[in-house]
C-alpha positions in Angstrom: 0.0 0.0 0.0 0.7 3.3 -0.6 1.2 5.8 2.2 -1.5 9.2 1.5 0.5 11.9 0.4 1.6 14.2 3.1 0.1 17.6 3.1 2.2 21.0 2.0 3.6 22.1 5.4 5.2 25.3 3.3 2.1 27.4 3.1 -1.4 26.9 3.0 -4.9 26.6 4.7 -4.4 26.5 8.7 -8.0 25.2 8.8 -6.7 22.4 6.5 -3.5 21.3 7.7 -3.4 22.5 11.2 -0.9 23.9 13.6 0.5 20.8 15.3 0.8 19.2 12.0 2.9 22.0 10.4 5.0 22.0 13.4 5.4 18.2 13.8 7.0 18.5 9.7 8.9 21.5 10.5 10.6 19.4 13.6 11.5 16.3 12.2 12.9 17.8 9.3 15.0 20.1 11.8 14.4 23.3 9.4 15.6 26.9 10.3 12.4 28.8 9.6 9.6 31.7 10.7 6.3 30.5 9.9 4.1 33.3 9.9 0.5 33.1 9.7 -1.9 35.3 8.9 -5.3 35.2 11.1 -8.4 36.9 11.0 -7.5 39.3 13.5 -3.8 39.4 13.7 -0.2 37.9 12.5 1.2 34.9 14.4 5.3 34.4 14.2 6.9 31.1 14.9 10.4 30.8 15.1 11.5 27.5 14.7 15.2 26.7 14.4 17.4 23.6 14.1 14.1 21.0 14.6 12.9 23.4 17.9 9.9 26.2 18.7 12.3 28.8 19.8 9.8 31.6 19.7 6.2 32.5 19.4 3.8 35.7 19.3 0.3 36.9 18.5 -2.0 39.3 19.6 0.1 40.5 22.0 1.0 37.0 23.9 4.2 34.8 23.5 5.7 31.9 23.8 3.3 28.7 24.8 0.7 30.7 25.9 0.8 32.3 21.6 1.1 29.2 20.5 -2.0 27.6 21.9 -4.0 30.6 21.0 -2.8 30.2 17.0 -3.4 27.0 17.2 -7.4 27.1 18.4 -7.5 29.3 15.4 -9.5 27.6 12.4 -9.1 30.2 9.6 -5.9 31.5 8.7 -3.2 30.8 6.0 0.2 30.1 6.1 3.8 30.6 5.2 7.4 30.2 5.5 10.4 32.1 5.2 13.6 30.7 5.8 15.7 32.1 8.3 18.3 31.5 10.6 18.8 34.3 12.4 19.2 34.0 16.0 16.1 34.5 18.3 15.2 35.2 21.7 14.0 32.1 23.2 10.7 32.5 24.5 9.2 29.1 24.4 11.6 26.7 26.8 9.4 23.5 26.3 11.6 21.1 23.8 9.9 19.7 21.1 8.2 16.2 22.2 6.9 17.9 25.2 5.7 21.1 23.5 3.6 18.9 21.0 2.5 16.6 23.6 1.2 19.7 25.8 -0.3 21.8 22.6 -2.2 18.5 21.7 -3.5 18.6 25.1 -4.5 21.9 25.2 -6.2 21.3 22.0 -8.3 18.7 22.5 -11.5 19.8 23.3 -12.4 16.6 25.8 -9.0 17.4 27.5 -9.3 20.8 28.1 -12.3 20.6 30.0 
């Protein structure tokens, strides 16, 4: 059998794809990039360097905390940019515990 094909984690629908799945690609390939995406009411910035979330804003939040908020989004698109210029680290979770937790805080039956 063939596996499905994967979905385009360098830009589209955020509704589509989804945040943790963009992320989970962006780790396990280890890429130097800033996704930005573009939300109804705002621009979110992930800085992701060398397979790890290093940053995160929107609306005026960062780290985690931005990152959970993106990611309850359902309308938004997508992009990258590659980049490896340093950041200032303001997510400290590494990257099997950050998707563990964002999945978490996702899930609407957890959350409750």
């Amino acid at each position: 059998f063939d596996d499905p094909p994967q979905p385009d984690v360098e830009a589209g629908e955020l509704g589509r794809v989804g945040l943790i799945e963009v992320l989970t690609r962006l780790l396990i390939d280890r890429r130097n990039v800033t996704l930005r995406i573009a939300l109804p009411d705002d621009e979110a910035k992930v800085e992701v360097r060398n397979g790890e979330v290093q940053a995160a804003e929107y609306g005026g939040h960062t780290g985690f905390n931005a990152l959970v908020r993106v990611g309850r989004q359902t309308t938004g698109i997508f992009w990258l940019s590659e980049s490896g210029a340093p950041v200032d680290r303001t997510v400290a979770e590494r990257p099997d515990r950050l998707l563990s937790l964002l999945a978490r805080c996702l899930d609407p039956v957890a959350s409750r």
